[in-house]
C-alpha positions as CSV (number, residue, x, y, z in Angstrom):
1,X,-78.8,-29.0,82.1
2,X,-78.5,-29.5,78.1
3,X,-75.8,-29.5,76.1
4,X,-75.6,-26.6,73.8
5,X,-72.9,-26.8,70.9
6,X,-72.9,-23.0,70.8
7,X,-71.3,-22.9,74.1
8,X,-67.1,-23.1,74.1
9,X,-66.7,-26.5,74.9
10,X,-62.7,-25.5,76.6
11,X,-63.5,-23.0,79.4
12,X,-60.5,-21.4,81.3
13,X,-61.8,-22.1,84.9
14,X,-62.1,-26.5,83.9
15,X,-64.8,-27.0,87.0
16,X,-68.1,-27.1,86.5
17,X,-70.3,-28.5,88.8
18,X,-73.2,-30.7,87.7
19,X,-76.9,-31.3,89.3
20,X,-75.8,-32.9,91.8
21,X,-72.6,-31.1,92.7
22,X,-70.6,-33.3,90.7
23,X,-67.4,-32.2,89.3
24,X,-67.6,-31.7,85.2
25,X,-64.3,-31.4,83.1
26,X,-64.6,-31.0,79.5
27,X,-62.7,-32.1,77.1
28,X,-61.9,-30.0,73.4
29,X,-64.1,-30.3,70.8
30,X,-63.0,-31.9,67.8
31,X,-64.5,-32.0,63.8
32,X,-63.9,-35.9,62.3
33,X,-61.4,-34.7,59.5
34,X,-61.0,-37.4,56.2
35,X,-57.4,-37.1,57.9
36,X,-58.5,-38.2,61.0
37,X,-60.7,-41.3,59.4
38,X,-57.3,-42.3,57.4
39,X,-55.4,-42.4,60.8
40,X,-57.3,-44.1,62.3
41,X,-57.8,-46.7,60.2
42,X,-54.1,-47.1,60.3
43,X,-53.8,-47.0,63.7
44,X,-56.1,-49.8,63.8
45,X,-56.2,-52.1,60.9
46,X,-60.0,-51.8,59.8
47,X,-60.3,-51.7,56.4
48,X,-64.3,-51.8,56.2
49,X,-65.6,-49.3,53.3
50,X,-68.2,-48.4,55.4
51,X,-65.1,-46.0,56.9
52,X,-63.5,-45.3,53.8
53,X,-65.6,-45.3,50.7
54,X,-68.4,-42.6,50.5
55,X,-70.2,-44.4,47.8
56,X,-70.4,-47.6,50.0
57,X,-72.1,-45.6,52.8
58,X,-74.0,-44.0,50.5
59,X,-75.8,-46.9,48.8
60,X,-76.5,-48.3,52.3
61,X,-78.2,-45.3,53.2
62,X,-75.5,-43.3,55.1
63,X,-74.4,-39.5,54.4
64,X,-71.3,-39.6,54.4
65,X,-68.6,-41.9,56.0
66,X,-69.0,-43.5,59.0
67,X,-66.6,-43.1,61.9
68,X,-65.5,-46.4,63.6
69,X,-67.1,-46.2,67.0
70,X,-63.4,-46.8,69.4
71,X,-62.5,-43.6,66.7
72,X,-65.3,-41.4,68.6
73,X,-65.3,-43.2,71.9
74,X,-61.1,-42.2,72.0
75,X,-62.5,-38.1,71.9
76,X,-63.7,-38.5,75.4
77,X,-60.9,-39.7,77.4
78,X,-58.7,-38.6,80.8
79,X,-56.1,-37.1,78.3
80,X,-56.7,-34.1,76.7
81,X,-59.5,-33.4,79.2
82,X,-59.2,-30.6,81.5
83,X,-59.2,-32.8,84.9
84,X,-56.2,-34.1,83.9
85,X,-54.6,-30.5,85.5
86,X,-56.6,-31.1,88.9
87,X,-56.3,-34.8,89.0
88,X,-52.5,-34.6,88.1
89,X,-50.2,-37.6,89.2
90,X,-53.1,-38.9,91.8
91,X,-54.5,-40.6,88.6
92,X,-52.3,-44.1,88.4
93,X,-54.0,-46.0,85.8
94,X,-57.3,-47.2,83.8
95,X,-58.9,-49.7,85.2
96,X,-62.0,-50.1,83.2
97,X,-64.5,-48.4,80.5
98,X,-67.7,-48.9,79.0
99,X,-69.1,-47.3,75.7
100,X,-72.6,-47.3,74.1
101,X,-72.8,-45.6,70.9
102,X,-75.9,-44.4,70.1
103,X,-76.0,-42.8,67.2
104,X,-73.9,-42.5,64.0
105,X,-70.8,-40.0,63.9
106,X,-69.9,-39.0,60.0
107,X,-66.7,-37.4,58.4
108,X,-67.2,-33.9,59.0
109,X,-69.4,-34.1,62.5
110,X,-68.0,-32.4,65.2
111,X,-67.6,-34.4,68.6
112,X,-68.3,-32.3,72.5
113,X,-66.9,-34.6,74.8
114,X,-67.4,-34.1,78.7
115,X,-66.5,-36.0,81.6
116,X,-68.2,-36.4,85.2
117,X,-67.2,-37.4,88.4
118,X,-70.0,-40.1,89.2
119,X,-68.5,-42.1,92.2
120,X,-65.3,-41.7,94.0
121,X,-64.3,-45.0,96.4
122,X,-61.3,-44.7,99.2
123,X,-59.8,-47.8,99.6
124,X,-57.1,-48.7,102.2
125,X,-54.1,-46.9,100.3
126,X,-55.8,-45.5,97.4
127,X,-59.1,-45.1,96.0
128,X,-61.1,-45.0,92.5
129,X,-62.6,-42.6,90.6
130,X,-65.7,-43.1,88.1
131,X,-66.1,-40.5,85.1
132,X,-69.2,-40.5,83.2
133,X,-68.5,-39.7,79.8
134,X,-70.9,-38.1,77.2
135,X,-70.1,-37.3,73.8
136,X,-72.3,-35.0,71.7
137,X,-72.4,-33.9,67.9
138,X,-72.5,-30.6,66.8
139,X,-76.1,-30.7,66.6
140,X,-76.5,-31.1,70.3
141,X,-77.5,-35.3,69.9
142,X,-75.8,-37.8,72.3
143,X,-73.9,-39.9,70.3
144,X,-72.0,-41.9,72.8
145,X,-72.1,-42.6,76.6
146,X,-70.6,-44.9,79.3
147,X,-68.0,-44.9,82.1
148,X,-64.0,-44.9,82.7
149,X,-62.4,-46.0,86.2
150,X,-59.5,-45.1,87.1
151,X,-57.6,-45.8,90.2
């Protein structure tokens, strides 16, 4: 299955099952606002022009701004995403996560995040969950991939 951006990315029944069975939860869609760069950049201290002066980007080739990447890899997370009213207090804590970003995300794009089961382990008194996460643009590209576990 593709992703299509024309498709509501919030449905009201959050289980989908993927190729393989796999539970899918998605997670609301979200446009990267100049209000969002600007929080962001105070929420983390980077003060490179490449993520706050259009004419910076702009002579290095870019359209617009560019979005820090921990800025788009924070849209696909156990949060806001609609597993987290399945999942509920089962989920105790992130263990680990893994991003490649794969293409660039500008003021203005608009992110599709969606996460899939890809592994579940029992252990003796709990277990751990692995989500892969995928994170397209509003024209349907993958822009960022990789993993969270939770336990």
């Amino acid at each position: 299955m593709t992703f299509d951006p024309a498709r509501p990315s919030f449905r009201p029944d959050p289980l989908v099952r993927g190729p393989q069975g796999r539970q899918k939860f998605y997670t609301n869609s979200r446009t990267q606002t100049e209000a969002l760069f600007g929080a962001f950049q105070l929420a983390s201290g980077d003060n490179h022009p490449i993520h706050y002066d259009r004419e910076y980007c702009k002579a290095r080739g870019h359209r617009d701004m560019l979005a820090h990447g921990l800025q788009v890899r924070s849209r696909a997370r156990q949060g806001p995403a609609s597993s987290r009213h399945i999942i509920g207090d089962a989920l105790v804590g992130l263990l680990e996560q893994s991003s490649r970003f794969l293409k660039p995300v500008y003021c203005g794009d608009t992110l599709y995040p969606m996460l899939e089961v890809s592994e579940l382990k029992p252990g003796r008194t709990t277990g751990t969950v692995t989500l892969k996460l995928t994170i397209h643009n509003q024209a349907g590209v993958l822009v960022c991939d990789g993993e969270h576990k939770y336990l």
